[in-house]
C-alpha positions as CSV (number, residue, x, y, z in Angstrom):
1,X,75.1,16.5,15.7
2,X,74.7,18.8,13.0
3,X,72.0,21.2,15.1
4,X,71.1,23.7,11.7
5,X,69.7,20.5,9.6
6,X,66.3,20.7,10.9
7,X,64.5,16.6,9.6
8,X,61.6,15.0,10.3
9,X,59.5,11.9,10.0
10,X,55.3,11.7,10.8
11,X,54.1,8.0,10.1
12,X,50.0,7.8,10.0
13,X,47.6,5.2,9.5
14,X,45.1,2.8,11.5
15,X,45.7,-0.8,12.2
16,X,46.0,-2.9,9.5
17,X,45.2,-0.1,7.0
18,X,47.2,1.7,4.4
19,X,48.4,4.5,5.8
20,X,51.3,7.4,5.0
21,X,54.8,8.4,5.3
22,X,56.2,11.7,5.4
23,X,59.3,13.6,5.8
24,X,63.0,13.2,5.3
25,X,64.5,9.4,4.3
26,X,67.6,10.4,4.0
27,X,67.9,14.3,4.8
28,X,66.4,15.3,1.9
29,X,64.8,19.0,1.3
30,X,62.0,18.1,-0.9
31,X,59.6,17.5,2.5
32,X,56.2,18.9,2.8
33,X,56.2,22.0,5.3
34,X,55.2,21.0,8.7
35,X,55.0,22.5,12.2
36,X,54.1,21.2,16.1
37,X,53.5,22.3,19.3
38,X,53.3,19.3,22.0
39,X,52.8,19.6,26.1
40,X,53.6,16.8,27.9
41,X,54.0,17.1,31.2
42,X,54.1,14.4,34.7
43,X,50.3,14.2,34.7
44,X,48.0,11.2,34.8
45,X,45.8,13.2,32.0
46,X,47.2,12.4,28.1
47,X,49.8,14.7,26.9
48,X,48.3,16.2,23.6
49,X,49.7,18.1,21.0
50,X,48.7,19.7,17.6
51,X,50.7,19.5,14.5
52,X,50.3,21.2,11.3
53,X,50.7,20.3,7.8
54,X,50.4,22.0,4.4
55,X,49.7,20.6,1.3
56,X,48.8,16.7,2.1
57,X,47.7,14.5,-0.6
58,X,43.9,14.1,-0.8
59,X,45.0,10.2,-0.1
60,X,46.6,11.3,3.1
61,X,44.0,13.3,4.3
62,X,41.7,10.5,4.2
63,X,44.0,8.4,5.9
64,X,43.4,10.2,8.9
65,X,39.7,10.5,8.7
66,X,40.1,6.8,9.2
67,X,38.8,5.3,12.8
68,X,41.5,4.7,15.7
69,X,44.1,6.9,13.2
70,X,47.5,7.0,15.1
71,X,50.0,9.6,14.4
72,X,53.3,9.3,14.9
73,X,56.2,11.9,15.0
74,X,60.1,11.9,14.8
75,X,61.9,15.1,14.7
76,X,65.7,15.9,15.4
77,X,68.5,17.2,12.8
78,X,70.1,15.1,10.1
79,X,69.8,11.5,10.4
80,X,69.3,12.1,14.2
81,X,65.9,12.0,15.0
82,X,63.7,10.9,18.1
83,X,60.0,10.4,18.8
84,X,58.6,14.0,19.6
85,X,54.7,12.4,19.8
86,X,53.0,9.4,19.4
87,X,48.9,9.3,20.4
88,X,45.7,9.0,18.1
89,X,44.4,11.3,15.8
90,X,41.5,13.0,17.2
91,X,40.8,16.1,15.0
92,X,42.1,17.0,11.7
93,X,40.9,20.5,9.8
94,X,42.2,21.3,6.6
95,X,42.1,25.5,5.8
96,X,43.2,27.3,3.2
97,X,46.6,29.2,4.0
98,X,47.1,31.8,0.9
99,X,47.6,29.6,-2.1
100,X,48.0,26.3,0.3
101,X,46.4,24.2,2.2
102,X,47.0,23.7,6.0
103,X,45.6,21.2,8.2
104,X,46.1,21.4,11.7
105,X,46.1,17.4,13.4
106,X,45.1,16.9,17.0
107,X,46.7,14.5,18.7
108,X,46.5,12.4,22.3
109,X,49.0,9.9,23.8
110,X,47.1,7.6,25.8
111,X,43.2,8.5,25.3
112,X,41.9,5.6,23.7
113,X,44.2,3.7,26.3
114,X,43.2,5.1,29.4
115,X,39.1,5.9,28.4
116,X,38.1,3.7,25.9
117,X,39.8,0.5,28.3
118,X,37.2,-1.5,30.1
119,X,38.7,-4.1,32.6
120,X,36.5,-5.9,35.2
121,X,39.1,-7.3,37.7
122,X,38.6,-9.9,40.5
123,X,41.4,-11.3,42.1
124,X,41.2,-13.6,45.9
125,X,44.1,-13.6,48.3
126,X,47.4,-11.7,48.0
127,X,47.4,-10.0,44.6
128,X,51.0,-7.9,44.2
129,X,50.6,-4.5,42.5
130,X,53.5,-5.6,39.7
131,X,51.3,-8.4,38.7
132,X,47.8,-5.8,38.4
133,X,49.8,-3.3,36.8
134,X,51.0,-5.6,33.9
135,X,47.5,-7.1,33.4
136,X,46.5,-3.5,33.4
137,X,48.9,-2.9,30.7
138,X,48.3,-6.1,28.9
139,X,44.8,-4.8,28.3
140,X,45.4,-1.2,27.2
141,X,47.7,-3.1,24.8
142,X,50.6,-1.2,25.7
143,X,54.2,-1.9,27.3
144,X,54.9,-0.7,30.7
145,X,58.5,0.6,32.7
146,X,59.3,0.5,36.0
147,X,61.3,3.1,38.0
148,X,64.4,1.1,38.8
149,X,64.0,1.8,42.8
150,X,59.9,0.9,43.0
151,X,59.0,-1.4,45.3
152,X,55.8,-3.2,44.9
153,X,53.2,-3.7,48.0
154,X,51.0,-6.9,47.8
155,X,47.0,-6.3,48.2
156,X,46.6,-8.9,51.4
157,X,43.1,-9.5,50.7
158,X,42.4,-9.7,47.2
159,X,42.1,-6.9,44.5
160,X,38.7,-5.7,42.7
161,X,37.6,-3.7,39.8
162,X,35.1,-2.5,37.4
163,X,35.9,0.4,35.0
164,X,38.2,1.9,32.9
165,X,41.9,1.4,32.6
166,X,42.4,5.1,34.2
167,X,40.7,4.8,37.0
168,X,42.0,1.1,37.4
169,X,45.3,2.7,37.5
170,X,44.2,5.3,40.3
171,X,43.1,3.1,42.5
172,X,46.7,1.2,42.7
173,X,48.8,3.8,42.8
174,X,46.9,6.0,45.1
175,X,46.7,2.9,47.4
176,X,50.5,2.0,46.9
177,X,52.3,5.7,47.1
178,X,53.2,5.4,43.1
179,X,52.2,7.6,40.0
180,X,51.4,6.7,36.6
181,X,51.6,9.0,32.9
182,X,51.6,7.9,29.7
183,X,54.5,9.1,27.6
184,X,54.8,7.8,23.8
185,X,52.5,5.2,24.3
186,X,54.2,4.2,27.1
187,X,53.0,3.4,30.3
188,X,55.5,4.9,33.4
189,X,54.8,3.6,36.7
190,X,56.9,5.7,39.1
191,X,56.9,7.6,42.9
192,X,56.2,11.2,42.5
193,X,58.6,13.5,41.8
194,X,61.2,10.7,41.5
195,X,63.2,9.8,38.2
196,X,62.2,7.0,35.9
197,X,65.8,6.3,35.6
198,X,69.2,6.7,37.0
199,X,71.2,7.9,34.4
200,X,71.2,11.7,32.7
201,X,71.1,13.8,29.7
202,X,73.9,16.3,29.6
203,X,72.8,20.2,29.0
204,X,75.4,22.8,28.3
205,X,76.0,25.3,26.2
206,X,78.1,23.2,24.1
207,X,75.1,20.4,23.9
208,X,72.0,22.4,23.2
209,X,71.0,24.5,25.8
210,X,69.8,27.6,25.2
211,X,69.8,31.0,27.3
212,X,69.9,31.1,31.2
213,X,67.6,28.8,33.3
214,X,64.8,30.9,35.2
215,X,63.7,30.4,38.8
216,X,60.1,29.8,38.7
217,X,57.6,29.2,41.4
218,X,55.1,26.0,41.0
219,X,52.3,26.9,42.4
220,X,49.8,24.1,41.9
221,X,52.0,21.4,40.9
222,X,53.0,20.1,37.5
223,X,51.8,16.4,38.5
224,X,48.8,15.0,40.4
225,X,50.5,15.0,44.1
226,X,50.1,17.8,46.4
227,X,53.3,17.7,47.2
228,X,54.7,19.1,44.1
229,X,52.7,22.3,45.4
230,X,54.6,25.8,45.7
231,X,57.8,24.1,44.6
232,X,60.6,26.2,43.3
233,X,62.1,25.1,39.9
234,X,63.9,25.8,37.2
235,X,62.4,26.6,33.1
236,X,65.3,26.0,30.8
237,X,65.4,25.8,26.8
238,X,67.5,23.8,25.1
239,X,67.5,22.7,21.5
240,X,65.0,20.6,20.4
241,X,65.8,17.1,21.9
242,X,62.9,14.0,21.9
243,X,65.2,11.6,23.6
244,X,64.4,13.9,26.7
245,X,61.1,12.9,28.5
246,X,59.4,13.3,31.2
247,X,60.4,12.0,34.1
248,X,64.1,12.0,33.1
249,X,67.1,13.7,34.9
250,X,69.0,16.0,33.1
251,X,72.6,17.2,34.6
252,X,72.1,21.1,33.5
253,X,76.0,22.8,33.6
254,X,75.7,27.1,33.2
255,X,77.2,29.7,34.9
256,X,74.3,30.5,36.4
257,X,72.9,26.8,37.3
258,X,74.6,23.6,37.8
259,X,73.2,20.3,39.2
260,X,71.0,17.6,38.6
261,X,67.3,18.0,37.8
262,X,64.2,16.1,37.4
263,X,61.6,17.1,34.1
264,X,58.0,17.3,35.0
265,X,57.0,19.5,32.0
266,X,58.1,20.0,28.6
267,X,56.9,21.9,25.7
268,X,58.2,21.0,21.9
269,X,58.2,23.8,19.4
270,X,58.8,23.3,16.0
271,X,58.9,24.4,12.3
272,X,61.4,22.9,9.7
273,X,61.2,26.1,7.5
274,X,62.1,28.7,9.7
275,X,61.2,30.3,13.2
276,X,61.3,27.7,16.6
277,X,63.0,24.3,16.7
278,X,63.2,24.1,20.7
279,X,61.9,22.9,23.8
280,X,61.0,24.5,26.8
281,X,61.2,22.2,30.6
282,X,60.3,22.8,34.1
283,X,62.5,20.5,36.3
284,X,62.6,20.2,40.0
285,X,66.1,19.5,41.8
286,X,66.3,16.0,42.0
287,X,65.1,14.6,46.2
């Protein structure tokens, strides 16, 4: 990995519309300027991020005036890049920066998903929570993972609901002992405070991380589970990295820390002219 070529990608456009494409194709430095900030983090409530762009076409600016805009964003070095952000457009201010113009995007993963979903469920008789979560999914028009250890409790005596897809959510996994977020557009069904999956991301010195991890103290929990209260955990920075989500176990290896860890927060910084290309975790010790 060639870690000083800072590239991009941001696709943009609503369904079935003409929509844009910006960035590098093939590492190229004639890109338009660009810099993020996303938060995702373990939560039921939508990751969101802002991301800022100077000099858009007027063509492209109108692109994401357009209804149910999504906004999607790839960012890594060379030919290397991952998905940073994906979620819909739901603000976008253009300013005048000196003798440019900047417009600054908001975006959310998972709000139209999770609030603008209406189900109205009815089910007699045994109804297992895979089967509710997938029609769940079905509707939000989504895909949804599994952790790989989840085991899934029928309902004995049927299963109802009226509302929207979050709350519809809620009420399984609060019944069933399992947590839910939305990360890239994906829908994670997991146990909190466990891993999505088994394997791990390696982070050294020689693979991107940065500095020495500090102890910190969670004091209200990075999720929705009380549990996760008064913690103690780790914040580590590493160079920036997409294929790293939440959820996910990385196998940190410093001097001053070594051992496997879980990432319930993470914070992507990054400009491709100059200043931060980064991000910044908490992760729990793996249970």
């Amino acid at each position: 990995m060639n870690n000083f070529l800072r590239t991009y990608s941001i696709v943009c456009g609503s369904k079935g519309a003409n929509g844009f494409e910006i960035g590098n194709k093939v590492s190229d430095n004639d890109v338009l300027h660009i810099s993020f900030s996303i938060e995702k983090s373990n939560s039921e409530t939508p990751n969101n991020g802002k991301v800022q762009i100077w000099n858009l076409s007027p063509s492209s600016l109108n692109v994401l005036e357009g209804k149910d805009c999504i906004l999607e964003l790839k960012a890594g070095y060379g030919n290397n890049r991952s998905i940073i952000l994906v979620g819909s457009v739901v603000s976008a201010i253009t300013t005048l920066d000196n003798a440019d113009r900047m417009t600054e995007i908001e975006v959310v993963d998972g709000k139209v998903e999770l609030s603008d979903t209406f189900l109205s469920i009815s089910k007699n008789g045994i109804v297992n929570t895979k089967d509710l979560y997938q029609e769940v999914a079905d509707t939000m028009g989504i895909s949804v993972i599994y952790a790989e250890y989840l085991q899934f409790p029928n309902f004995p005596n049927g299963f109802s609901f009226i509302g929207s897809a979050k709350n519809a959510l809620h009420k399984i996994t609060t019944a069933c002992g399992h947590s839910f977020t939305i990360q890239n557009g994906v829908l994670q069904i997991t146990i909190p405070s466990k891993q999505i999956q088994s394997s791990a991301y390696l982070l050294s010195s020689e693979s991107g991380l940065l500095g020495v991890p500090k102890k910190i103290t969670l004091e209200s929990g990075s999720g929705d589970s009380s549990d996760e209260k008064k913690k103690t955990g780790y914040e580590i920075e590493y160079l920036l990295n997409g294929a790293i989500g939440i959820n996910d176990i990385v196998r940190i290896e410093s001097k001053a820390l070594t051992g496997d860890f879980l990432v319930i927060k993470v914070t992507f910084d990054g400009d491709n002219m100059e200043g931060a290309w980064k991000c910044t975790a908490q992760v729990i010790a793996i249970q």
